[in-house]
C-alpha positions in Angstrom: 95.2 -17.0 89.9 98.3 -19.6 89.4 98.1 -22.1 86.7 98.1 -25.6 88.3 101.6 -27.4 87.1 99.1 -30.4 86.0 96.2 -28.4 84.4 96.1 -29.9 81.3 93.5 -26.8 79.8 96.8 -24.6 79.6 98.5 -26.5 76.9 98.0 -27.5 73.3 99.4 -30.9 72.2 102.7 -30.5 70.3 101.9 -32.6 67.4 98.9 -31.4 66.3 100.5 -27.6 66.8 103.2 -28.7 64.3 100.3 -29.4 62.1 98.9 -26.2 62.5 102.2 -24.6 61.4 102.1 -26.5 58.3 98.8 -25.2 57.7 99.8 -21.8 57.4 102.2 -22.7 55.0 100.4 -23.8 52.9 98.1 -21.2 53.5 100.6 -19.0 50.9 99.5 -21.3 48.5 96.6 -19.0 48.2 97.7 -16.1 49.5 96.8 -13.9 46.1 100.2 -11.3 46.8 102.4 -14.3 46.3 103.5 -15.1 42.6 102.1 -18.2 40.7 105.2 -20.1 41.1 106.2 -19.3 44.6 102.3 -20.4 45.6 103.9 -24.3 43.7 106.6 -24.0 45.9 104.6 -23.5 49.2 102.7 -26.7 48.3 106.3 -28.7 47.9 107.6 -27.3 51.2 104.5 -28.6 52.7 104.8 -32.0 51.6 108.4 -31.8 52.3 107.5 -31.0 55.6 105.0 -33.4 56.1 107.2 -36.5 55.5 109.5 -35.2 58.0 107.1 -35.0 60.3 105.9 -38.8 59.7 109.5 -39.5 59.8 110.4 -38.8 62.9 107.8 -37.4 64.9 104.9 -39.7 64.0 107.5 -43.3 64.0 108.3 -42.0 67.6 104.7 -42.2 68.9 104.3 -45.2 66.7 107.2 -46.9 68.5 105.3 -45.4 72.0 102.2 -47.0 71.3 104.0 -49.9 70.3 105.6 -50.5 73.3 102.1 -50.2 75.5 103.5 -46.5 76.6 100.5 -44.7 78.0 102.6 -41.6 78.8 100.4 -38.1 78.9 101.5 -34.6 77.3 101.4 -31.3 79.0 97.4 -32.0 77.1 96.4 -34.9 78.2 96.9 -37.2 75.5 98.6 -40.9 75.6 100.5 -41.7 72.7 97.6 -43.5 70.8 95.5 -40.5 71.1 97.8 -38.0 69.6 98.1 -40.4 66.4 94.6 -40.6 66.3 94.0 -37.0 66.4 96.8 -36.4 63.8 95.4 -38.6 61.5 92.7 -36.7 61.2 94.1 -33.1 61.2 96.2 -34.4 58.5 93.9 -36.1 56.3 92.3 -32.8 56.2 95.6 -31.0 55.4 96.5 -33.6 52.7 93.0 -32.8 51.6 93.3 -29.2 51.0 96.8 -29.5 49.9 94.9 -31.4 46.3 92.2 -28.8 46.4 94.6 -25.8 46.6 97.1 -27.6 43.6 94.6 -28.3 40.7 93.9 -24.6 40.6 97.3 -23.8 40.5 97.9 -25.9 37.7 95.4 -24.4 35.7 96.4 -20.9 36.1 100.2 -22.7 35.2 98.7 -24.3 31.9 97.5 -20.5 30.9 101.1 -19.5 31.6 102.2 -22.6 28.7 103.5 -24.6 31.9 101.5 -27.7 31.6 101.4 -30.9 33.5 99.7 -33.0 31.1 97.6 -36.4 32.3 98.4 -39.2 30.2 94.6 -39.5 28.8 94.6 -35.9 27.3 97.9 -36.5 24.7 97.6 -36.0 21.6 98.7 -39.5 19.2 102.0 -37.7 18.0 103.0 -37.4 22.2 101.9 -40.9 22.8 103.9 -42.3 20.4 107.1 -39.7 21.3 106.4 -41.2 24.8 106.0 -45.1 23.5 110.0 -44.1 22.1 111.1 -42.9 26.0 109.5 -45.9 27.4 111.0 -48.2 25.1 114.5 -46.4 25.3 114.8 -45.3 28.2 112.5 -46.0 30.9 111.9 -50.3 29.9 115.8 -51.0 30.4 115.6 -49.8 33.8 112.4 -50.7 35.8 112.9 -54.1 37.3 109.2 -55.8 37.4 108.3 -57.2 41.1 106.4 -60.1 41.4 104.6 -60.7 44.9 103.5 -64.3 45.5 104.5 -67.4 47.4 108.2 -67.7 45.9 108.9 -63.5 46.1 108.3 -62.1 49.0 107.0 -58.5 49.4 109.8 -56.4 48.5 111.4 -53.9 50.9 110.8 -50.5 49.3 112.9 -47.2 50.2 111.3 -44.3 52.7 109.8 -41.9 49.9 110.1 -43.9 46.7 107.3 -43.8 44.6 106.0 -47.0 43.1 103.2 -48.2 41.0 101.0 -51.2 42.3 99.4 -53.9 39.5 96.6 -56.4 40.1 96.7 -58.9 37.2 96.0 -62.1 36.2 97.0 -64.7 33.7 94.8 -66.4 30.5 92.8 -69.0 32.4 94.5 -68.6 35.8 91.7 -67.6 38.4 93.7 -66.5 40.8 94.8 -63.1 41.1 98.4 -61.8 40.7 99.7 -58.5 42.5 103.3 -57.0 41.6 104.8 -53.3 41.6 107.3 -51.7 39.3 109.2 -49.2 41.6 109.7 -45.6 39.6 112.9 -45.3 38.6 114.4 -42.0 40.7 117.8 -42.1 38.3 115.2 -40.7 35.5 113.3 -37.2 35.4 110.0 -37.9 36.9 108.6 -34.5 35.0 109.4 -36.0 31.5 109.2 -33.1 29.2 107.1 -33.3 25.8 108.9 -32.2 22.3 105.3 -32.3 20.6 103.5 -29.9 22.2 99.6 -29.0 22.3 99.9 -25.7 22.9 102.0 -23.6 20.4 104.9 -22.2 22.8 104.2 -24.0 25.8 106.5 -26.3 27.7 104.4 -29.8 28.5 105.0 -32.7 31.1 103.8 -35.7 31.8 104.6 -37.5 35.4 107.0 -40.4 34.9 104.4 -42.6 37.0 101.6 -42.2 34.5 103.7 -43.3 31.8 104.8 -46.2 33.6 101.3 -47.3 34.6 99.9 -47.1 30.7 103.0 -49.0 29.7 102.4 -51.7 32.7 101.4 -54.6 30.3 104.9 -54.6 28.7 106.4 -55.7 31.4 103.8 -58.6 32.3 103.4 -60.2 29.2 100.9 -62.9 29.0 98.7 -61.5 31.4 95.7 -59.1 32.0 96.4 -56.2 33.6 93.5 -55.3 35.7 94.8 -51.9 38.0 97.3 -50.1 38.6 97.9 -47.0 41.3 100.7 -45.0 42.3 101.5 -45.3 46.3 104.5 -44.6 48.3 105.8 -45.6 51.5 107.6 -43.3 54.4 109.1 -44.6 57.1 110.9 -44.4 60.9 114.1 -42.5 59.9 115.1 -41.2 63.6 118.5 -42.6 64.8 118.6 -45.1 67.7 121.6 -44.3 68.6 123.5 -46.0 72.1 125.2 -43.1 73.0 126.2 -43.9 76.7 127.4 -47.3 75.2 129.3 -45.5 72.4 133.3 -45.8 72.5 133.4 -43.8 69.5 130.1 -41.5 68.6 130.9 -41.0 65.1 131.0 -45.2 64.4 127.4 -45.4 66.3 126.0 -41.7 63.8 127.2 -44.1 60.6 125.6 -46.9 62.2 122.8 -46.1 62.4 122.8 -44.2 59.0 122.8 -47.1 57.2 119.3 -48.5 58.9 117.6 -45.3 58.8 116.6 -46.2 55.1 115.4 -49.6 56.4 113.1 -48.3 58.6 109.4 -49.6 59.7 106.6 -47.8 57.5 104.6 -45.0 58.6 102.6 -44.2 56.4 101.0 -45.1 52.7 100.4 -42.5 50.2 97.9 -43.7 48.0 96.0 -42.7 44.5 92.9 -41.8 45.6 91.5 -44.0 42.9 92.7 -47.3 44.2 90.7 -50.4 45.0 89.9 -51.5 48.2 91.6 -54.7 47.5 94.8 -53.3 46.5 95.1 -50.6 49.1 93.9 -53.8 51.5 97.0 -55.3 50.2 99.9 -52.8 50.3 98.5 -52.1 54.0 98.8 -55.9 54.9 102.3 -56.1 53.4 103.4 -52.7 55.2 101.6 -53.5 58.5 99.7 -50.1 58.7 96.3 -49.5 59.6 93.3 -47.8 58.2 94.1 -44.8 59.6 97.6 -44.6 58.8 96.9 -44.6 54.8 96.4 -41.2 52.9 94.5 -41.3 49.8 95.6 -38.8 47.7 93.9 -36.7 45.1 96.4 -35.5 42.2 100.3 -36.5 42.3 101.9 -37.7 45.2 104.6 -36.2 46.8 104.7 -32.7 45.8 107.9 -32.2 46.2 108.7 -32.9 42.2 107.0 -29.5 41.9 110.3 -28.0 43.4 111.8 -28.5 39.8 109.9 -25.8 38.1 111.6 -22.8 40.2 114.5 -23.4 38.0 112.4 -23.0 34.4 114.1 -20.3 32.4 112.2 -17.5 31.3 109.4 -17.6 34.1 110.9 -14.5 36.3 107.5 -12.8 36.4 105.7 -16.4 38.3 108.5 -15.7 41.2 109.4 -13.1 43.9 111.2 -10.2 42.5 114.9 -10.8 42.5 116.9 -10.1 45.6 120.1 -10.2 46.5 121.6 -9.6 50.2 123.2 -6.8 50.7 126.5 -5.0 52.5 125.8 -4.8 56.3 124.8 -1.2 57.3 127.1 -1.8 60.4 130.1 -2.8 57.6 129.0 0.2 55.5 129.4 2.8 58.3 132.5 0.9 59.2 136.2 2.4 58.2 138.7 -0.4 58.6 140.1 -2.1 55.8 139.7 -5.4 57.0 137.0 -7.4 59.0 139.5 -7.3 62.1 139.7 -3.7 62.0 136.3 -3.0 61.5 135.3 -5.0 64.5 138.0 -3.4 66.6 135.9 -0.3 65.6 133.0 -1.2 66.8 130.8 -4.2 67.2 129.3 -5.1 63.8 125.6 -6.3 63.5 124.1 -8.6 60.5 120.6 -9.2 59.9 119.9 -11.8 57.3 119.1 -12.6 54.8 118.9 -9.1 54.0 122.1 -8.3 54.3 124.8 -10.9 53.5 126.5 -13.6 54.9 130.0 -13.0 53.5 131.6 -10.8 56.8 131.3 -14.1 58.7 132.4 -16.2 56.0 135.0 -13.3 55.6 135.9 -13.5 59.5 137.0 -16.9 59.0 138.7 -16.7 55.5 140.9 -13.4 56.4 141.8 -15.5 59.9 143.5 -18.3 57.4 145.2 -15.9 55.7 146.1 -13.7 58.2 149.9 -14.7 59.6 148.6 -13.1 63.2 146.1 -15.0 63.4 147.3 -17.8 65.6 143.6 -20.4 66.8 140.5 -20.4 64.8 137.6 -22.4 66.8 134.2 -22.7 65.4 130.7 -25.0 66.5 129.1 -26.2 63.0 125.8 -27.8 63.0 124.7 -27.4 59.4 127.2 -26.9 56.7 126.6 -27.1 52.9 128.3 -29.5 50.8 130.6 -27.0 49.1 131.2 -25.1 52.5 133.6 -21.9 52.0 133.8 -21.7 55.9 134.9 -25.4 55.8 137.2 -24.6 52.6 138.8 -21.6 54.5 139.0 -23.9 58.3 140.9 -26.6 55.8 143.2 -23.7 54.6 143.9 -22.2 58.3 144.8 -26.0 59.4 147.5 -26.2 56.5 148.9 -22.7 57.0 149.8 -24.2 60.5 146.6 -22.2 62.8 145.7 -24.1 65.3 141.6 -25.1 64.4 139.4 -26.3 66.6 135.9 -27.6 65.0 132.9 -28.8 66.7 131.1 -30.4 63.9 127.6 -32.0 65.3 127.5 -35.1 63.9 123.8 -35.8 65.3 122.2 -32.7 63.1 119.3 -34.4 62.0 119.2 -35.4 57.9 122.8 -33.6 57.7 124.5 -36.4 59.7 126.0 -37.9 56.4 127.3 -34.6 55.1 128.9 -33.4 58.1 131.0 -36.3 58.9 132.3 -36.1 55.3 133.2 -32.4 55.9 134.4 -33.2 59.5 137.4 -35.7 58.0 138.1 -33.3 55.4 138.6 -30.7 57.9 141.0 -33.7 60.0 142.5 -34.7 56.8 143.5 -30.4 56.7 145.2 -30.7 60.0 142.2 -29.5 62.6 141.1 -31.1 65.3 137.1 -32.0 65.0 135.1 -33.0 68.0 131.9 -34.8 66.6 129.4 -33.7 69.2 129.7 -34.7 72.5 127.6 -37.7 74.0 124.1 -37.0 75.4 123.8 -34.0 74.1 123.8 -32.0 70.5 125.8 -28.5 70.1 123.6 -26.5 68.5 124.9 -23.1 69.6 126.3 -20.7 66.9 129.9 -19.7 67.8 133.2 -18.6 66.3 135.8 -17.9 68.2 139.6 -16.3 66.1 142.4 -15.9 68.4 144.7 -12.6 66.9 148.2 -11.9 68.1 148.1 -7.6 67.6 150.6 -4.9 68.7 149.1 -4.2 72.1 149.4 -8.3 72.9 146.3 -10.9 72.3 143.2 -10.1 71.0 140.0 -12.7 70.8 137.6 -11.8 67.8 133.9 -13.2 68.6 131.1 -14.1 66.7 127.7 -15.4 68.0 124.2 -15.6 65.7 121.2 -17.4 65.6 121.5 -19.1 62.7 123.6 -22.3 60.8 127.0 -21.5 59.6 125.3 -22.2 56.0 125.8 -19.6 53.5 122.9 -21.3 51.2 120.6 -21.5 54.0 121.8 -17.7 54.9 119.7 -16.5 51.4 116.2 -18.3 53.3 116.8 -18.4 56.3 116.0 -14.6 58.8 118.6 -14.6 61.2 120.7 -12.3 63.4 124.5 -12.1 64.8 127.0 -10.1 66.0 131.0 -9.2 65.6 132.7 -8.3 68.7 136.3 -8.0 70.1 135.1 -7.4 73.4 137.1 -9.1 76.5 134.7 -10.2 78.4 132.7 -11.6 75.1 136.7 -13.1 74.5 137.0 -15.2 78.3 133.6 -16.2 77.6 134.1 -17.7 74.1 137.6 -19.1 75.0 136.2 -21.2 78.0 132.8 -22.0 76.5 135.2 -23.9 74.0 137.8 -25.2 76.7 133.9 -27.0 78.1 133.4 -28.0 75.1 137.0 -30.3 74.0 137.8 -31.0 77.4 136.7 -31.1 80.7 136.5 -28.0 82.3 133.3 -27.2 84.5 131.3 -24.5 83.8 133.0 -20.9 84.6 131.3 -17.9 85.9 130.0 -16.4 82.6 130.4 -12.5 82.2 128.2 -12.2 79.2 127.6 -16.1 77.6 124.3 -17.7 78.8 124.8 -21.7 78.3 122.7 -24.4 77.8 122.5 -26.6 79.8 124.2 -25.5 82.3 122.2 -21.9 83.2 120.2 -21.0 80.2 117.0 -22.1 81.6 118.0 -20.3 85.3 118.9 -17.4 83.3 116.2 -16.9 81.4 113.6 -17.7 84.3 115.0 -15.1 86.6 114.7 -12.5 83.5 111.1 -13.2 83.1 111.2 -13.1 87.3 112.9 -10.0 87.2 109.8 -8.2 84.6 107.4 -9.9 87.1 109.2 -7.7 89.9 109.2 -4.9 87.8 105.3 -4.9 87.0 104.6 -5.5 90.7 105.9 -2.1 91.1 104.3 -0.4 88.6 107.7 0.1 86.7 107.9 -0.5 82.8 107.2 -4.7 82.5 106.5 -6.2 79.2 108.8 -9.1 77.5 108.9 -9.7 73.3 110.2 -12.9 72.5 110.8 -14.4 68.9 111.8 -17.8 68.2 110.7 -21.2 66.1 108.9 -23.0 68.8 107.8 -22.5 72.5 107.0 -26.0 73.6 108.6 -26.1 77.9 106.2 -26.5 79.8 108.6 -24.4 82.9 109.0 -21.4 80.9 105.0 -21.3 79.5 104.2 -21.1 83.2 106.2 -18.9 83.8 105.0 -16.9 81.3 101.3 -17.2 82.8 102.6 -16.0 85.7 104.3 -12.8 84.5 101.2 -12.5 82.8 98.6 -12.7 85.9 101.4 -10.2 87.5 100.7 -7.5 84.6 103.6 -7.8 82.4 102.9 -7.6 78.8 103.9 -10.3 76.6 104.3 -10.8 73.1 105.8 -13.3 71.2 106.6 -14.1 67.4 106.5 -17.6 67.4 106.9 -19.2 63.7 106.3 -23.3 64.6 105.1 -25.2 67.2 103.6 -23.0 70.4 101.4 -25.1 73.1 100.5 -22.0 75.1 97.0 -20.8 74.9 96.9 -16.9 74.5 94.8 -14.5 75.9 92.8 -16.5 78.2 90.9 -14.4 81.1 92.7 -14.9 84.3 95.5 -16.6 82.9 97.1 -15.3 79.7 95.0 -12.5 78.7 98.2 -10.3 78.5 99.8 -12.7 75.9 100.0 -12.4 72.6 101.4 -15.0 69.8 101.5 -14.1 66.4 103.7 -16.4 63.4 104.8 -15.2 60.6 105.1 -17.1 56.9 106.5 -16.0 54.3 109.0 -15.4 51.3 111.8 -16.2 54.0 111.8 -19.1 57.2 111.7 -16.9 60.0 114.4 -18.3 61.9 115.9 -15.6 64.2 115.7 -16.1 68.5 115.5 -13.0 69.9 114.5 -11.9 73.3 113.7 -8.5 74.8 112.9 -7.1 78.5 112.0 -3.8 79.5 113.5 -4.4 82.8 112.0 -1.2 84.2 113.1 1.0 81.3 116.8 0.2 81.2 116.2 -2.2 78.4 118.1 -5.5 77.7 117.8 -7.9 74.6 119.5 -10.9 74.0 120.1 -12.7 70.5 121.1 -16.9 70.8 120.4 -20.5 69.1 117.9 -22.0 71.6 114.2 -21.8 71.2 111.9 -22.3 74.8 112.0 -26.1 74.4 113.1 -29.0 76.9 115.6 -30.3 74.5 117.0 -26.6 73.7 117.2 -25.9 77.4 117.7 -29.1 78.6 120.0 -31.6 76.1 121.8 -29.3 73.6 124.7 -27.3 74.2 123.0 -23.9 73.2 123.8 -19.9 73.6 122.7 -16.7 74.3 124.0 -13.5 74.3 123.4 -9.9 75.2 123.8 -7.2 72.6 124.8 -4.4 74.6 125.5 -1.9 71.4 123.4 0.5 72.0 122.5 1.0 68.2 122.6 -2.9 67.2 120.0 -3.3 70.5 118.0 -1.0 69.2 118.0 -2.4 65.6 116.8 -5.5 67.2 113.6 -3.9 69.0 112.5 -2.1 65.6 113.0 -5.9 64.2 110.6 -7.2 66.7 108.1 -4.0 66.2 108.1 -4.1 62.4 107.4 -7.6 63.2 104.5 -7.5 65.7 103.0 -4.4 63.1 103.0 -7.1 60.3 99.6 -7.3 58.8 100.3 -9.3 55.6 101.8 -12.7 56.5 101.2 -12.7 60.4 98.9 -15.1 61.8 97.0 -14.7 65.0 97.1 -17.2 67.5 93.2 -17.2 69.6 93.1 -19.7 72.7 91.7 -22.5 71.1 95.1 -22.7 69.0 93.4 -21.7 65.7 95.8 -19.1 63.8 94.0 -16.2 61.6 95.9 -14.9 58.9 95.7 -10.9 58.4 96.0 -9.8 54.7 95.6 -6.1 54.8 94.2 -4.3 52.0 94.7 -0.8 53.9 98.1 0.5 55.0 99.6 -3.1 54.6 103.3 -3.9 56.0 104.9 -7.0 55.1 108.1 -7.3 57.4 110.0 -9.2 55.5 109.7 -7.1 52.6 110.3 -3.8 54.7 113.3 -5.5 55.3 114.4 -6.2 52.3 113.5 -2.5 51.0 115.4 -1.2 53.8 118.6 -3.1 53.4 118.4 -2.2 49.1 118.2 1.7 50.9 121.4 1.5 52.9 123.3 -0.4 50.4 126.0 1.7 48.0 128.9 -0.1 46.0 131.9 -2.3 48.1 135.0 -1.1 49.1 136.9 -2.7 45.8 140.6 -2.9 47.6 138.8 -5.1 50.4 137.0 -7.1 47.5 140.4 -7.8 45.8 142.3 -9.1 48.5 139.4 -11.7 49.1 138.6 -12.7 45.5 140.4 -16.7 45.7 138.1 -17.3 48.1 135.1 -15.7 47.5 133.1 -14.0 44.8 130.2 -12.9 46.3 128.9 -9.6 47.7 130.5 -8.2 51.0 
């Protein structure tokens, strides 16, 4: 059988996948082998995800509908249909999110963490509160009238604000204002007078602010108040073919993100009819677009309790990454030597970032070192890759940066770092126009005994060393030529304008990555045809082309085993009888984001894998500059398979995809493996203390573990 290209049964919708994702992270929220606190924290990341998701994805099919688009996706749904349907898988999440919090919060309040409501204080806290109100909280809050002479008031994406009906002595009609929270102040306000002998108590900034409402309305009668807030459109429109100069347009359109058209209201679930009726007039959103919400809104203030002192036994056991094994079996006494070793292999964040960061800091100090050239996409603030690029450009290196100026909600902060870097003496590219860079390359140019020598990196993840401690990702050292020609003309494409070369080991999007891959897939299609060893294992964050799922049907129908670790969105439908029965999807949430591409195919028993940046998505393949790369070490390839095994074996915090697009999670009570702490027991194994001389001669630039 061959899967029609317009069958329409074959695919899930995209959105409403996404939302599925977000389901099973919150899903660790009551997962009973995570700690009290890190189950808090799962609810922020969904909420933090959720208004990302309204943000962007949900303001684009707003705009869609909008414009009378009636466009169908690979499942049959126009534009209007998907935000119908996600309204209601998302009520439902918002839902459980409330249900799964108040529980939590309980079990917190038994630990002396308490999140107190502003009904149950004692007299002694109400009157320490009515001196923070006075002091503190009435100087700032600027009272907003809404009536005939002051016009609704345009409120930030995100800000939280509390909504008043009132009305003056004799005056019949009704008055309607809002006193926007103040997000300069702590919106957990902590209590000195506690309830609870030892216990640390909070009351929500908002609730304090709504008892207090009268003092800022005096004269009148309150009547209600409620707590909403307000996200809105914050995708770029940026005019890229139009665009003499891209940066100008990225700080453009910066500045209107924040002005944005609402998307949705968050709402107490308490409120009126009349004053919900209101806010949704004023913000021009329909019933369906506002989210009554049980509990606090926006969960994300819950992040600030990871950082309470004293509350160790609430979170994951400590963990720190640790040396490389590939760096620990290594002899040189430098990172250059140890690559020209052997290739060097990092799995994080189990083991640690620092060799990379390392590769670029030894290249500025290095006087043979003579070009440094790097693609950044997501850089922290206080960068040390971006300190040691700035310290290459004033030793006199020549530095090449391709700093991606469209990486979404890091725009601002990488064009700061990008004129620091141009301020340094480098030359920066922002991104090129049409497209985002999103591969993961670094590329050191090193003038040796025996003539030039190119030093390679290539990984699948940011060049972020915070994101490095969350984030599981993969990436290799290597000095080998061919990996060398490759790098140095996949950079020549990318500051001027060379065409595309004839690749010896890079795989480029878009130029050949979607080619490539399709004739590997091909290739295992061949392979089971003739009863040879067929079977392809594929990890990465989302698997959305419609192209490569076919082709995946097909290999499928041919007999070629499939499976594929797929952590976000996935619209193919597993396991279907005639179709994809030989497919498999599992995703796996937990402790870390699983963030890692990495593809492997048996090829007939003479194995290949590949490691690179793009997931199996029309904008990965189609309008980002992405890479992949083989791994042709025969013990880094083979690390990479037990990765993918361990992972596919993981019966604590996989979930099981079944054709309908429901996931189930397994929580095994009997021989149990959780990955990612395998992982993380493994890398503690191999560890032993750092190579102190190596340490020294690094220590103005980093601190850190090797």
């Amino acid at each position: 059988m061959t899967v029609p290209v317009l069958d329409h049964r074959y695919f899930l919708n995209r959105e409403l996948s996404w939302l599925s994702f977000n389901e099973r992270v919150l899903e660790e929220a009551v997962d009973p082998n995570n700690p009290l606190l890190e189950k808090l924290n799962f609810i922020a990341i969904t909420s933090s995800n959720l208004d990302e998701f309204f943000m962007i994805r949900v303001a684009g099919l707003m705009h869609q509908r909008a414009g009378g688009i009636e466009r169908r996706d690979n499942a049959d749904m126009t534009p209007a249909a998907q935000l119908a349907a996600i309204a209601t898988q998302a009520q439902a999440l918002v839902a459980r999110q409330s249900r799964y919090l108040a529980p939590i919060l309980e079990q917190l309040a038994q630990e002396g963490i308490v999140v107190r409501h502003f009904a149950e204080l004692s007299a002694a806290q109400r009157e320490e509160l009515h001196t923070y109100f006075v002091r503190t909280i009435y100087p700032v809050v600027t009272p907003l009238a809404v009536d005939a002479s002051h016009p609704f008031p345009f409120l930030q994406s995100r800000s939280l604000n509390v909504g008043v009906r009132l009305h003056g002595d004799g005056d019949a009609d009704e008055r309607r204002a809002i006193l926007p929270v103040p997000g300069v102040l702590p919106r957990l306000v902590p209590l000195m007078t506690t309830q609870q002998e030892g216990a640390r108590e909070f009351v929500l900034l908002e609730e304090i602010l709504q008892h207090h409402a009268e003092d800022f309305f005096r004269g009148f009668t309150i009547t209600e108040t409620c707590v909403f807030r307000v996200t809105r459109d914050a995708d770029l429109d940026i005019d890229e073919e139009g665009a003499e100069d891209l940066l100008t347009e990225v700080e453009k359109s910066l500045k209107l993100r924040r002005r944005g058209a609402a998307v949705r209201l968050e709402i107490s679930a308490g409120a009126s009819a009349e004053l919900e009726g209101f806010l949704r007039a004023e913000l021009q959103l329909n019933p369906a677009e506002v989210y009554p919400v049980e509990g606090p809104l926006d969960c994300t203030v819950f992040f600030a309790f990871g950082n309470l002192e004293g509350t160790e036994r609430l979170h994951y056991v400590p963990f720190r990454p640790r040396t490389p094994y590939a760096v620990l079996q290594a002899t040189g006494d430098n990172i250059f030597a140890m690559i020209r070793e052997r290739d060097l292999f990092v799995h994080l964040p189990y083991e640690s970032f620092a060799p990379v960061e390392r590769l670029v800091a030894e290249a500025a100090l290095d006087p043979d070192v003579l070009a440094i050239k790097q693609t950044l996409y997501r850089v922290s603030s206080d960068s040390p890759i971006v300190n040691a690029l700035a310290k290459a450009a004033e030793n006199g290196k020549q530095v090449t940066v391709l700093m991606e100026v469209k990486a979404r909600f890091d725009e601002e902060n990488n064009i700061i770092m990008g004129r620091r870097l141009e301020q340094a003496g480098a030359h920066v590219i922002y991104g090129l126009v049409g497209v985002k860079t999103h591969s993961k390359c670094t590329l050191v140019i090193r003038r040796e005994s025996d003539g030039i020598r190119r030093y390679v990196h290539v990984g699948t993840g940011n060049y972020n060393g915070k994101t490095a401690k969350l984030y599981t990702d993969v990436g290799i050292f290597t000095c080998n030529e061919q990996f060398g020609i490759d790098a140095t003309a996949f950079f020549n494409l990318l500051s001027g304008y060379s065409d595309p070369p004839e690749w010896n080991k890079f795989i480029v999007a878009p130029m050949d990555m979607r080619r490539r891959t399709v004739e590997l897939i091909d290739r295992e299609i061949e392979w089971a045809r003739r009863g040879e060893p067929a079977r392809i294992m594929a990890k990465m964050n989302s698997l959305l082309d419609r192209e490569m799922i076919l082709k995946l049907y097909e290999a499928s129908q041919a007999g070629v085993e499939i499976d594929l670790i797929v952590r976000g969105i996935c619209v193919l439908k597993p396991g279907i009888a005639g179709v994809s029965e030989r497919i498999r999807v599992r995703s796996i949430v937990g402790r870390f984001l699983e963030h890692s591409r990495i593809f492997r195919f048996a090829n007939g028993g003479r194995e290949e894998v590949y490691i690179g940046s793009a997931d199996w998505m029309p904008r990965n393949l189609n309008d980002r500059v992405e890479l992949m790369a083989p791994v042709e070490e025969p013990e880094h390839r083979e690390r990479l398979c037990r990765i993918l095994e361990t992972e596919l074996a993981d019966n604590r915090k996989a979930h099981i995809m079944h054709a309908d697009g429901t996931y189930t999670k397994t929580i095994a009570e009997v021989d149990p493996l959780n990955s990612q702490d395998y992982f993380r027991e493994l890398a503690e194994k191999r560890d032993r203390p750092v190579k102190m001389t190596l340490r020294q001669r690094l220590e103005p630039y980093y601190s850190d573990e090797w």
